[in-house]
DODREN-80389 format. One record per residue (C-alpha): residue in three letters; x, y, z; residue number from 1. Coordinates in steps of 0.5 Angstrom, whole numbers, plus 500, padded with zeros to 3 digits. Example, Ala and Ser with C-alpha at 12.3 -4.5 7.8 and 13.67 -1.06 7.14 Angstrom:
BEGIN
> ala, 525, 491, 516, 1
> ser, 527, 498, 514, 2
end
This chain:
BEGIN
> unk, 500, 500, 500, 1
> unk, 503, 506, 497, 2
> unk, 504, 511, 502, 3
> unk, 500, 519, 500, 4
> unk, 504, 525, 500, 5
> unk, 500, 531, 502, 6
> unk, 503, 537, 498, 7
> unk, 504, 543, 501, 8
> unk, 498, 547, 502, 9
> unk, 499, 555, 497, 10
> unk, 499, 560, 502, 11
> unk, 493, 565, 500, 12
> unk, 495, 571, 496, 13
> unk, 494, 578, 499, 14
> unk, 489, 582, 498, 15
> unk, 491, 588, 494, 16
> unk, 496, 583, 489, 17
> unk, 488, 580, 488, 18
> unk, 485, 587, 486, 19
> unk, 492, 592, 485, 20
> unk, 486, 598, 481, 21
> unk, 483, 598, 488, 22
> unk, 487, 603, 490, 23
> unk, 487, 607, 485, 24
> unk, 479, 608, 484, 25
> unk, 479, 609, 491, 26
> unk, 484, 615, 490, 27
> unk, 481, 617, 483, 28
> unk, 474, 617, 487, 29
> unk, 476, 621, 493, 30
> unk, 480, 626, 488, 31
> unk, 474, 627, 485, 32
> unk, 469, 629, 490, 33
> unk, 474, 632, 494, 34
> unk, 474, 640, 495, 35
> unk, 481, 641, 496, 36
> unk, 488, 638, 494, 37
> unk, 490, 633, 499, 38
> unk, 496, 630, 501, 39
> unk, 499, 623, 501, 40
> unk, 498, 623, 508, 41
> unk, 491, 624, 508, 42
> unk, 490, 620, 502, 43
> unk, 492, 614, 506, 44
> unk, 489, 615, 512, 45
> unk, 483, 615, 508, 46
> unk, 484, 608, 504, 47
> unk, 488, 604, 510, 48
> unk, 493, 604, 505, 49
> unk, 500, 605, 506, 50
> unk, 503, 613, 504, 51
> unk, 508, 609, 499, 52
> unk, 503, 605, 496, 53
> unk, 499, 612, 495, 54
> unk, 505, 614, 492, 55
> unk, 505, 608, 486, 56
> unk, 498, 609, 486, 57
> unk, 499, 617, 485, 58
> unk, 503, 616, 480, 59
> unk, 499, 610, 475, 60
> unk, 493, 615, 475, 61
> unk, 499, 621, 473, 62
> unk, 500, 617, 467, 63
> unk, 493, 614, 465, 64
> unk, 490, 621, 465, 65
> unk, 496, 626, 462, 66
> unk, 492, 625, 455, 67
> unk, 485, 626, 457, 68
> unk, 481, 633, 459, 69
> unk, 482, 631, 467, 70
> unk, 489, 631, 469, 71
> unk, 492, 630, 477, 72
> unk, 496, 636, 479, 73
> unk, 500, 638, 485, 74
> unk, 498, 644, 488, 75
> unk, 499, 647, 495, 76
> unk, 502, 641, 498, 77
> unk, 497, 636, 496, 78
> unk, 493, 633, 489, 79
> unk, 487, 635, 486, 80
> unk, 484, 633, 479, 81
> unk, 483, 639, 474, 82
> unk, 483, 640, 467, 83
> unk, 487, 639, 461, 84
> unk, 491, 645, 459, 85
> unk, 489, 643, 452, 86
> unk, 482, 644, 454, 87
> unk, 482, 651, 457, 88
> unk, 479, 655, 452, 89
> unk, 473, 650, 453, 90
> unk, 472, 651, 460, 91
> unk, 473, 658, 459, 92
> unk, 467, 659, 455, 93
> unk, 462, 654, 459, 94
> unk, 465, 659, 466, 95
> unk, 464, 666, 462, 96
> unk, 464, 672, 464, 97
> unk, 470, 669, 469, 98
> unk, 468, 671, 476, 99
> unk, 476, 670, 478, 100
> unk, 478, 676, 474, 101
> unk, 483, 680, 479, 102
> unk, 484, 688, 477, 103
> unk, 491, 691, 477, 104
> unk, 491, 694, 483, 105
> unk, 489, 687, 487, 106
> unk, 494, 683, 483, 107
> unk, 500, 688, 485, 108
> unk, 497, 687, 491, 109
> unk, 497, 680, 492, 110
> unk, 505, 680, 490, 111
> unk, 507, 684, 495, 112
> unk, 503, 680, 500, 113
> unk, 506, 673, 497, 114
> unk, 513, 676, 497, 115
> unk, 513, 680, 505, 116
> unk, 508, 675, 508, 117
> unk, 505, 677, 515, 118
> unk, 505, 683, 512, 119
> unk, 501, 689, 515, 120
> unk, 496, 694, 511, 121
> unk, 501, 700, 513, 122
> unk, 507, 696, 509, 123
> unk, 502, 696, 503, 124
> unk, 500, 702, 503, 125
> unk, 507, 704, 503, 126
> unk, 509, 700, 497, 127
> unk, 504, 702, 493, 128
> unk, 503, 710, 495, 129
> unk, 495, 709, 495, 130
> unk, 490, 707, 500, 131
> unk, 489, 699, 500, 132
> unk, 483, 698, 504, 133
> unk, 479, 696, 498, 134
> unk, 484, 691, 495, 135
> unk, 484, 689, 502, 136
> unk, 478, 687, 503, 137
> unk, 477, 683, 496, 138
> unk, 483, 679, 496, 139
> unk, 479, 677, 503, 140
> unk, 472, 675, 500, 141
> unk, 477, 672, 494, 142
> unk, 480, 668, 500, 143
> unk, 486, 669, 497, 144
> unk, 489, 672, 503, 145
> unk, 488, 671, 511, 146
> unk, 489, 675, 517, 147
> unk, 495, 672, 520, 148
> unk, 495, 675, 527, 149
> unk, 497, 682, 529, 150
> unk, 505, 685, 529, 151
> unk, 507, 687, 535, 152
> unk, 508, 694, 534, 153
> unk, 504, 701, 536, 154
> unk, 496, 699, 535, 155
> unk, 499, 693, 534, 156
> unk, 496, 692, 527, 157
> unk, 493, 686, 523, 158
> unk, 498, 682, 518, 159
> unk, 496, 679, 512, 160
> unk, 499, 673, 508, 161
> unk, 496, 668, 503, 162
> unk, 492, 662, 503, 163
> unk, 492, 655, 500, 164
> unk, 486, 658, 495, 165
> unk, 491, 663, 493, 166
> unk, 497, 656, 492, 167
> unk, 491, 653, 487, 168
> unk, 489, 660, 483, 169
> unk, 496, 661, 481, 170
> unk, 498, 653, 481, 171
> unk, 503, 653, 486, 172
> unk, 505, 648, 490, 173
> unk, 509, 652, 495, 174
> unk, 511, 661, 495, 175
> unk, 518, 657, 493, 176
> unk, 515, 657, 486, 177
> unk, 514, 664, 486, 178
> unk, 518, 667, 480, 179
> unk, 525, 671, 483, 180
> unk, 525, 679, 484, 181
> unk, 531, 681, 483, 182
> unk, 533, 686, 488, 183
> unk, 540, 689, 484, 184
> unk, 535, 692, 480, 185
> unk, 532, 696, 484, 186
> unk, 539, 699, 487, 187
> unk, 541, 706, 486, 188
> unk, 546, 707, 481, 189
> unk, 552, 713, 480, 190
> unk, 553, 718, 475, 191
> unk, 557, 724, 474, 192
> unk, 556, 730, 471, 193
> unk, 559, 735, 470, 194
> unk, 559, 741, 475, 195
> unk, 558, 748, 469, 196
> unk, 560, 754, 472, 197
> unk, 555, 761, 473, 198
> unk, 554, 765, 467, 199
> unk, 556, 772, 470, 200
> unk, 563, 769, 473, 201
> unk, 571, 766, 468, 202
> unk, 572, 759, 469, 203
> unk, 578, 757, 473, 204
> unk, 584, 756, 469, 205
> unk, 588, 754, 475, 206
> unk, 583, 747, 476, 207
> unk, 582, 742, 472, 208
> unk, 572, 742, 472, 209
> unk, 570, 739, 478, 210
> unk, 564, 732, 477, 211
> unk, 559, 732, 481, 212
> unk, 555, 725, 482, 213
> unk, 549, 725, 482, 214
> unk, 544, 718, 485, 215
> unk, 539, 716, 481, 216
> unk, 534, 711, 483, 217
end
């Protein structure tokens, strides 16, 4: 009687190699109703799935979405779906009139914000040489900008500095991505001229004609 041999029992797959897109479509579901960009972080929190996990599935749906009119972008620190850039004129013509026109003065004030934050209504005011109040207020309703606590000077006035809404409107992921201002620009250069002498008086033959330097801004 031949003896039986029992062969070794298959350990059972996991979960996720039996199902490898059930990630990613929670994610793409997620992203999808979500109002705002959310981190790796807050994405596996939401899955129970691990952050680098996360990552790969990330970037699957990166790659599987770069040709269509919805695209996975990182702004403000997290992801969010939004439209193609190819599609923009689309869009632009279904969202008419624009509502998230910002005039020049609330552009050049949004910059000086983005570029000095916390800072202050006086400090605007003083860069810009016009009163801010306005701007102010609809950078505010915008939720472009934020009140970031009071300086901690005489009045002790409000600060300002710029939301994530801002990061999203302009499709930064950081004031990292701010272009670069170059401040040498802005210094003082030196020229001479030379110094003329009065009409009603002879030129000094002894000396040679004194330069004047003059600081231009």
């Amino acid at each position: 009687m031949s003896a039986e041999i029992d062969a070794p029992a298959a350990e059972p797959m996991q979960e996720e190699l039996l199902d490898t897109g059930g990630l990613q479509r929670s994610i793409e579901a997620v992203l999808f109703v979500a109002s705002e960009p959310l981190s790796i972080k807050a994405l596996a929190k939401l899955t129970g799935a691990e952050e680098s996990e996360v990552t790969v599935a990330l970037q699957h749906i990166d790659e599987e979405f770069a040709g269509r009119g919805i695209v996975l972008r990182e702004v403000a620190g997290g992801y969010r779906f939004a439209s193609a850039p190819s599609a923009r004129s689309a869009v632009e013509a279904y969202l008419l009139p624009p509502k998230n026109n910002l005039s020049p003065a609330a552009l050049e004030t949004l910059a000086i914000v983005a570029y000095n934050e916390p800072v202050t209504k006086a400090q605007i005011e003083e860069i810009r040489g016009v009163s801010a109040d306005s701007v102010i207020a609809t950078l505010l309703d915008r939720r472009f900008i934020v009140e970031s606590g009071r300086r901690e000077s005489p009045g002790r006035p409000l600060l300002y500095k710029t939301t994530p809404d801002f990061l999203e409107a302009f499709g930064l992921n950081s004031l990292d991505d701010l272009p670069s201002v170059d401040i040498d620009a802005f210094t003082p250069r030196e020229v001479e001229l030379p110094m003329t002498q009065p009409h009603d008086q002879p030129p000094d033959q002894s000396h040679d004609q004194e330069a004047g330097a003059l600081s231009l801004a």
